[in-house]
Structures are given as structure tokens and as C-alpha cells.
N, C-alpha and C positions, 0 to 999 in steps of 0.2 A: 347491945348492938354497938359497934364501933363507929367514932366519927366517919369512917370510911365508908364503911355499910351504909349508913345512916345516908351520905352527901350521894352516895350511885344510887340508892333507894330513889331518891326524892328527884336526882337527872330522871330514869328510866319514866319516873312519876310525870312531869314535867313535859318528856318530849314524847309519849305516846299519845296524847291526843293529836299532836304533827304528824305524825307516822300515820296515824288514823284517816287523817285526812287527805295525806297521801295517795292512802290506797284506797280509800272513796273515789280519789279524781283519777288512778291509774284503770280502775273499773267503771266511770265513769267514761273512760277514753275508751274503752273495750267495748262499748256498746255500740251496737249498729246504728248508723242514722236513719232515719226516716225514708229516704229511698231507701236502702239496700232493705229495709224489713218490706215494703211495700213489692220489690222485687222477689223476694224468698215467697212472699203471701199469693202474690198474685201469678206470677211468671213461672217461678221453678216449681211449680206444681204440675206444670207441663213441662217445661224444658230443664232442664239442666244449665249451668253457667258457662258451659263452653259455644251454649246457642247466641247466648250473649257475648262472648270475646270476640266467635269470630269474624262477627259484621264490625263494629267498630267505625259506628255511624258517627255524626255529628249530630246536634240538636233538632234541624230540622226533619233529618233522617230518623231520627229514636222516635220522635212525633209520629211520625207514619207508619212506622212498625209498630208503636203504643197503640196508635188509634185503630189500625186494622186488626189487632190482637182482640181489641177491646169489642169491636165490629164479628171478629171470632167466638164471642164469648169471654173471655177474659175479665173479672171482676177485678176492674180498678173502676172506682170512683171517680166522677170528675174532679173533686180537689186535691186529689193525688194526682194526678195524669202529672203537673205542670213537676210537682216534685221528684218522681221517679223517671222523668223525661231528665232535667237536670241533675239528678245524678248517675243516672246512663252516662249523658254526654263527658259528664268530669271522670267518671270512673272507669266506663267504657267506650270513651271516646276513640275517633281517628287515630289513626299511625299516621305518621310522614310517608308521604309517597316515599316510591325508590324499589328496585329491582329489589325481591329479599322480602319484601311485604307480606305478599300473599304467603311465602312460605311461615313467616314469622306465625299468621293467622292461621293456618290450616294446620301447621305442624305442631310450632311450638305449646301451644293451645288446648294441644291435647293432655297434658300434665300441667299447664301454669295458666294462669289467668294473665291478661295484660297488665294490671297493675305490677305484678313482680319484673316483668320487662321494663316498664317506665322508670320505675326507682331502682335501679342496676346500672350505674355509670361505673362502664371500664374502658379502658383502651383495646385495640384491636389484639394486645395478647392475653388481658384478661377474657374477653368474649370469645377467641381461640381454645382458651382452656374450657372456658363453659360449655360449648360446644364439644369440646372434646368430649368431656364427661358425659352427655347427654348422650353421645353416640354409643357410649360405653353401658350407658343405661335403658340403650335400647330405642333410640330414637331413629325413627326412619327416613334420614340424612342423605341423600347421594353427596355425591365430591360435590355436583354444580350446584344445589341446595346448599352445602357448607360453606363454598367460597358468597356466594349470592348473599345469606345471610349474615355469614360475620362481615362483609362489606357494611349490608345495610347497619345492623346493630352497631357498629363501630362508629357508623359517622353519625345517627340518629339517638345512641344513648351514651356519648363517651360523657367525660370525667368532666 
């Protein structure tokens, strides 16, 4: 084996336990937290996740839809309640008021969940274009549905 061999031998040797531990913490990041499993377990056994985007309660509100659920039959535990409550609220929390809301919730909803709304900062021509494409994709859009929500998304997730 050549000096050369031999020194990329012993690199490769050297930085696979870092690469290792990389993609421990990149699958470690992949995993659901503790709400969203308690959500999958206990919720979407009945509903699906668009029952949850399109209310887009706040804290108080997730509480009272937990707690009635629970009153429904719904198997959450009481020391889950306080967990999958706080992660509703961060995950599926509120929109900002503003004309464009209700559509954003009723329509957009039906293919994306609101987190991919929250982290999408564009300006009004990017969100133009996204819209475009969604109408392109079959999204059931009127003119005053298009201009109402690229208003709203423009001023509520620009850049």
C-alpha cells in the first residue's frame, strides 16, 4: 500500500466516526416530538390533519377542543393534555387576522398544512407565482380568493 493509500485510509478511518454522529443527530432531528406522536396516537385515529390546520386555535382554544375531545372519548392521558395542547398551539397555532385568512384555512389546507405556509417568506411576486401554480394544480381559487389571499400571505409571510 502506498504512503497515499495508506494517509486517505486512515482520514476515511478517522472522520467516520463524525459522519456517524452526524447522521445519529440528523435522525435524531427527524423524529417526531412528543406532541406530534401523542397527536398521531390519539387524534388522527379519528381525524386526519387537515381537522387540525383548519381551526388554528391558540392555547386556550386547543385546551377546549382537547378537553372536549377527551369528554368525546379520545384517549389522551392527563399528562399529555398540557404537552400536545403546547404543541397544537406552536405547530398549529393562529394566523394573523386579515381578509385572505379563512381562505388561506379552508382552501390552502386542503394539500398543505400550515407550517409549510409559516416558513415560506416571499414577496408579493413570489406568492403570485405560488398561487399561480397552485391554480395550475387544481386549486379552487376565484379571481377575489386570489387577489384576497396573495394580499393576505404577502403582508403576513414576506421575506
Amino acid at each position: 500500500m502506498t504512503l497515499a493509500v495508506r494517509r486517505a485510509a486512515l482520514t476515511i478511518v478517522a472522520v467516520l466516526p463524525i459522519i456517524s454522529a452526524a447522521v445519529r443527530a440528523q435522525d435524531a432531528a427527524r423524529q417526531p416530538e412528543a406532541g406530534e406522536k401523542i397527536l398521531t396516537a390519539a387524534c388522527q385515529s379519528c381525524h386526519d390533519s387537515r381537522h387540525v390546520d383548519t381551526q388554528a386555535l391558540d392555547e386556550e382554544g386547543w385546551t377546549k377542543v382537547v378537553k372536549g375531545e377527551i369528554a368525546r372519548g379520545a384517549e389522551v392521558k392527563s399528562d399529555d393534555v398540557p404537552v400536545l395542547v403546547d404543541y397544537l398551539a406552536r405547530y398549529h397555532g393562529p394566523l394573523p387576522e386579515g381578509p385572505g385568512k379563512d381562505v388561506v384555512l379552508n382552501i390552502c389546507t386542503q394539500c398543505h398544512d400550515l407550517q409549510r405556509v409559516r416558513r415560506t417568506r416571499l414577496d408579493a411576486e413570489g406568492w403570485a407565482e405560488i398561487l399561480d401554480t397552485m391554480l395550475n394544480e387544481g386549486a379552487p381559487l376565484t379571481e377575489k380568493d386570489f387577489a384576497a389571499v396573495l394580499r393576505y400571505l404577502a403582508r403576513n409571510f414576506r421575506p
